[in-house]
C-alpha angles and dihedrals in degrees: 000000000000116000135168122234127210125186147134098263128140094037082101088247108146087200094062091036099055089050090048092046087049090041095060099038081057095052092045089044089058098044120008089189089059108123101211118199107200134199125216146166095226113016090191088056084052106047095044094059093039095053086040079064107054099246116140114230089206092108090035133095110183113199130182130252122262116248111040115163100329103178093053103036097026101160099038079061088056096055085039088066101038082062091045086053100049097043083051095051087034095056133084090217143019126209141165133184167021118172142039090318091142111068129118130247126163104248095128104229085359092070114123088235097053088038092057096040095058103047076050093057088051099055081052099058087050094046097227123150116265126204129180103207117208090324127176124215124204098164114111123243087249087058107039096049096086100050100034100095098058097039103048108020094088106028139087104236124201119178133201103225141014103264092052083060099042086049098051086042095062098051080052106261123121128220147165132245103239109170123244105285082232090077081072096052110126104232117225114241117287116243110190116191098217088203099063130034108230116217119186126197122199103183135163130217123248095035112070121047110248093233090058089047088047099047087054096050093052095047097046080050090054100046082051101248128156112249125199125175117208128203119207098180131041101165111182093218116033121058103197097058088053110112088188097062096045099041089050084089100075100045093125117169106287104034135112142213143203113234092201152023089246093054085036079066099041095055100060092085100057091048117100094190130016125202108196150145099179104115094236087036078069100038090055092045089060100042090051099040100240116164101246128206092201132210115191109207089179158328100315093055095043098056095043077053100047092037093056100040104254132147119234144186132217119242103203083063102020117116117209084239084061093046087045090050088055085042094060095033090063097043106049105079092049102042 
């Protein structure tokens, strides 16, 4: 069995690397004899966190995205296509996902919407089967119209929340609610230290005021807790989806940071509380059965939270004494 895979990974994001990482496990789990070709934005990012994991690339070939920097490497994007056509042709089976692949952004023939679209009208040609794996879909209707057809109408879609599936219902395509591949991550082995109370904090920018996240950071320091900040994206070219650069502020004296998404990862077992509102903040959370104070930033996260039965708080009200209540509130009977 030959199949394409197409995810988000080498864009130093632990959420799609950890689906990429549990995508491919699966595929290998069902059938250990499966040759994966797999795209990526940065094969040595890829390869890096992969290998950090354990998992062996034997049965792995990793392949650049198409484009990468056309204007300036024109020709090298050619060649770049011409691979992403022949895999394709070459595969039994195509499929893209999970995450929050399909969202807009205003880059003309760039955008993620044309750029999906058009690796789905290949597998078409070719008449390969496609299939969306627990995707999200953050894209409006408006947006999406124009490019639905060729993304969705040969393809078996499965979704990884409700409003994914609403939204795709109503454009008239049907799908089905699969949850995050993160859920089947096998969690390494948890290490407490009894002297000192862990508290990790998986925060993105644009959401929480400063001064809330600051007031919690000091307080956790004067009770004498442990606190650690992880980030869960450190993308290389985009700023603001930097996690690092945003969580530096509250680097008081006293607190720690993870320097990477591995030891971001790492990290998780030793940590007694999260408060996060990263989605696989929350998902970890869950896989490794940390009590979460938990910030919903959206609808994905709402519905992971609602669907699981967890309580959340809303960052554009919410004060640091209410986080630290819940805080409290989900600690005391364990502790």
């Amino acid at each position: 069995m030959k199949i394409v895979l197409f995810t988000a990974t080498g864009a130093e994001n632990l959420g799609d690397e950890l689906i990429t990482l549990c995508e491919i496990q699966r595929f290998l789990l069902m059938d250990n004899n499966t040759q994966i070709t797999l795209f990526s934005h940065d094969i040595n990012r890829t390869k890096r966190f992969l290998l950090s994991q354990k998992l062996s690339l034997e049965q792995v070939t990793i392949q650049e995205y198409f484009p990468n920097g056309f204007r300036t490497h024109p020709i090298r994007n050619i060649w770049l296509f011409w691979q992403t056509l022949l895999s394709i042709k070459k595969a039994d089976h195509v499929y893209i996902g999970g995450g929050g692949l399909l969202y807009s952004k205003n880059e003309e023939w760039k955008s993620p919407l044309f750029l999906w679209s058009l690796r789905s009208r290949i597998a078409r040609f070719f008449w390969k089967p496609l299939t969306y794996l627990s995707l999200g879909v953050t894209a409006t209707i408006d947006e999406l119209k124009p490019f639905a057809s060729s993304l969705f109408s040969w393809a078996e879609i499965t979704v990884r929340d409700q409003e994914s599936q609403s939204l795709l219902h109503e454009l008239g395509y049907q799908s089905r609610v699969q949850r995050d591949p993160v859920f089947d991550f096998f969690p390494h082995e948890k290490s407490h230290t009894p002297q000192q109370k862990t508290i990790g904090l998986a925060l993105r920018a644009g959401f929480l005021d400063n001064s809330v996240v600051s007031d919690i950071v000091r307080w956790l320091l004067q009770k004498n807790y442990d606190v650690l900040l992880l980030p869960h994206s450190l993308h290389p070219t985009d700023e603001s989806a930097h996690d690092g650069y945003y969580l530096q502020q509250f680097l008081f004296p006293g607190v720690r940071i993870a320097q990477s998404i591995e030891q971001t990862l790492e990290s998780y077992p030793s940590c007694d509380a999260i408060i996060g509102m990263r989605l696989h903040s929350i998902i970890l959370s869950l896989v490794y059965d940390i009590p979460l104070v938990a910030v919903s930033y959206g609808k994905k996260t709402q519905s992971i939270l609602e669907q699981n039965g967890i309580e959340y708080l809303n960052p554009k009200t919410v004060t640091a004494p209410e986080i630290l209540a819940l805080l409290d509130k989900k600690t005391q009977k364990i502790w």
